[in-house]
Structures are given as structure tokens and as C-alpha cells.
C-alpha positions as CSV (number, residue, x, y, z in Angstrom):
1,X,7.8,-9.4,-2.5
2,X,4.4,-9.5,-3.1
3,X,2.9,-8.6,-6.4
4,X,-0.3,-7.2,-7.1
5,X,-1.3,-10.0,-9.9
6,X,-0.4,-12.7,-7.3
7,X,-2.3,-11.2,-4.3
8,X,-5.2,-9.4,-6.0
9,X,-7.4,-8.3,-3.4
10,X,-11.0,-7.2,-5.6
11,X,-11.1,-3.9,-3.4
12,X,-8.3,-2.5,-5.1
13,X,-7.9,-2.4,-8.8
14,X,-4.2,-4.1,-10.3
15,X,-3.8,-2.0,-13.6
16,X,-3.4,1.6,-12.0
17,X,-1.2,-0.3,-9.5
18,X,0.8,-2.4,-12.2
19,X,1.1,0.3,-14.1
20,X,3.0,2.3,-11.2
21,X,5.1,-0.4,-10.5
22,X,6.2,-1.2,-13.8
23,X,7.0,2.6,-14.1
24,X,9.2,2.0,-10.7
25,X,7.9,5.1,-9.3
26,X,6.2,2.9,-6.8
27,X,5.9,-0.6,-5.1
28,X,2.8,-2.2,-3.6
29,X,2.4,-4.9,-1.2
30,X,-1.0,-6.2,-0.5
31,X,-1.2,-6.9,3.5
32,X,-2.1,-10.4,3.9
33,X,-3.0,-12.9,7.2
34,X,-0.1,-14.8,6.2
35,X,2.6,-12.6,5.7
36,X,6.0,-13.7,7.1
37,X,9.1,-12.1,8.2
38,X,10.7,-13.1,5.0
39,X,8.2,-11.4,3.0
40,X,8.5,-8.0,5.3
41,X,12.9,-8.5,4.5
42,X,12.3,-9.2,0.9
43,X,9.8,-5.9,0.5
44,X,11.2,-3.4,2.5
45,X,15.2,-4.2,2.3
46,X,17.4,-2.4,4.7
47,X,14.3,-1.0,6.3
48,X,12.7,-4.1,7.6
49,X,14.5,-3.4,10.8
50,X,12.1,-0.5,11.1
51,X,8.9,-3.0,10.2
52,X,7.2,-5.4,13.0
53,X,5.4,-8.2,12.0
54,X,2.7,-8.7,15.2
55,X,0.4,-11.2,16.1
56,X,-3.0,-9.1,15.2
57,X,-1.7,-10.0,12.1
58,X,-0.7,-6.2,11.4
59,X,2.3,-4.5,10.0
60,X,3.7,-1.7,12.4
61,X,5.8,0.9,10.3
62,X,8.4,2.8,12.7
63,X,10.7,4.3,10.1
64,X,12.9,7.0,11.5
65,X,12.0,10.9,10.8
66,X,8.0,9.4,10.1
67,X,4.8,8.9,11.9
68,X,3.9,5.6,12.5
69,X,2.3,4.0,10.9
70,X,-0.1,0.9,11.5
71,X,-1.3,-2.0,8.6
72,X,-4.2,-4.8,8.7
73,X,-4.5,-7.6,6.1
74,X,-6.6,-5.7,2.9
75,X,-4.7,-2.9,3.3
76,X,-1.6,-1.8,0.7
77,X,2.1,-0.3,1.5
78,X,3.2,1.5,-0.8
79,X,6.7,2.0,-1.1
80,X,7.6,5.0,-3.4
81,X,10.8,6.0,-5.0
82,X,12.2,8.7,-3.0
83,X,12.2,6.2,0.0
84,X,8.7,6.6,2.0
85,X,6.1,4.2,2.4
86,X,2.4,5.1,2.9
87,X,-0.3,2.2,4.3
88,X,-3.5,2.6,1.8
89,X,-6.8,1.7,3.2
90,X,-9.8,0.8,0.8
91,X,-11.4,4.3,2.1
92,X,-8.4,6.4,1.5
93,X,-8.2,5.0,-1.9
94,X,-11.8,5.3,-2.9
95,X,-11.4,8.9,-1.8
96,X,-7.9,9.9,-2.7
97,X,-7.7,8.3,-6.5
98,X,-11.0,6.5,-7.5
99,X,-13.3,9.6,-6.9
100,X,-15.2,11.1,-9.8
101,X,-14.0,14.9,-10.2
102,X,-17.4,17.0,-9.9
103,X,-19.1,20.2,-9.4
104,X,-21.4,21.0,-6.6
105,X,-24.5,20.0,-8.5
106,X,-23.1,16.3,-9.0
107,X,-22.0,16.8,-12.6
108,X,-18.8,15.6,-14.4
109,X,-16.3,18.4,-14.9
110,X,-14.7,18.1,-18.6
């Protein structure tokens, strides 16, 4: 398995990250060029079945009862507790949890 400290891609900060994983509510593997079949077993366990490794180099997600999904080397998968994994793009991160809550006019809400 990959961890973030090892494979720290600047585009995504570690210490939110770490600090989900070290909570075990979630587990985070940074998509890389050179990931390998044994990385893809050793991540996603009984699932890897599910999980194709392609040329591209891309991840390809097809997990039973779930959209496909498709993951590029810079993105994350996040594998969360209850069983579901979720492939995080820089852009869906910068907009989902790095995002500045504020009003209309621009302005920090407190």
C-alpha cells in the first residue's frame, strides 16, 4: 500500500490525509505511473479482482452495485470504512474540502 508520506504528490496536502488514515476512517493511495499489480492486491484486498491495472497507466474501478469509476497517475483513491472507494481529482478536492466558506460578497463567514 501506498502511503501518503512516501508518495507525496505537492497537489494534495498529507496532514488532512494522515490524519484520516491514522483515524482508519479512510485510506488513500496516490495513483502513480508505476503502480503494479501487487500494489493494486496489497491496497484494495479481496476487491482487487474488481480493479484493472491498464496500459494508459490508469486505474479502472468496476466494483459491483457502483459506477465506474476511472483513475490517472496524480489522482487519489480513497478507500473509506464502510467499503467504497472514491477516485479524488486535484479539482474535486480544491472544490470539495480546500474551499474557503464565504458569503456572496467574498467575505469569510465566522
Amino acid at each position: 500500500m501506498t502511503k501518503m508520506a512516501d508518495a507525496n504528490d505537492q497537489s494534495f496536502p498529507s496532514g488532512e490525509f494522515t490524519a484520516f488514515s491514522t483515524a482508519k476512517m479512510t485510506y488513500f493511495m496516490l495513483v502513480r505511473a508505476d503502480l503494479t499489480r501487487a500494489d493494486i492486491e496489497a491496497f484494495f484486498g479481496d476487491d482487487a479482482r474488481y480493479v484493472a491495472l491498464t496500459k494508459v497507466p490508469s486505474v479502472e474501478l468496476h466494483l459491483p452495485q457502483a459506477e465506474a469509476q476511472i483513475a490517472v497517475p496524480g489522482n487519489l483513491i480513497a478507500k473509506f470504512a464502510n467499503g467504497k472507494y472514491k477516485v479524488i481529482t486535484q479539482a474535486y478536492y480544491h472544490q470539495n474540502f480546500n474551499e474557503p466558506i464565504a458569503d456572496a460578497n467574498g467575505q469569510g463567514i465566522h
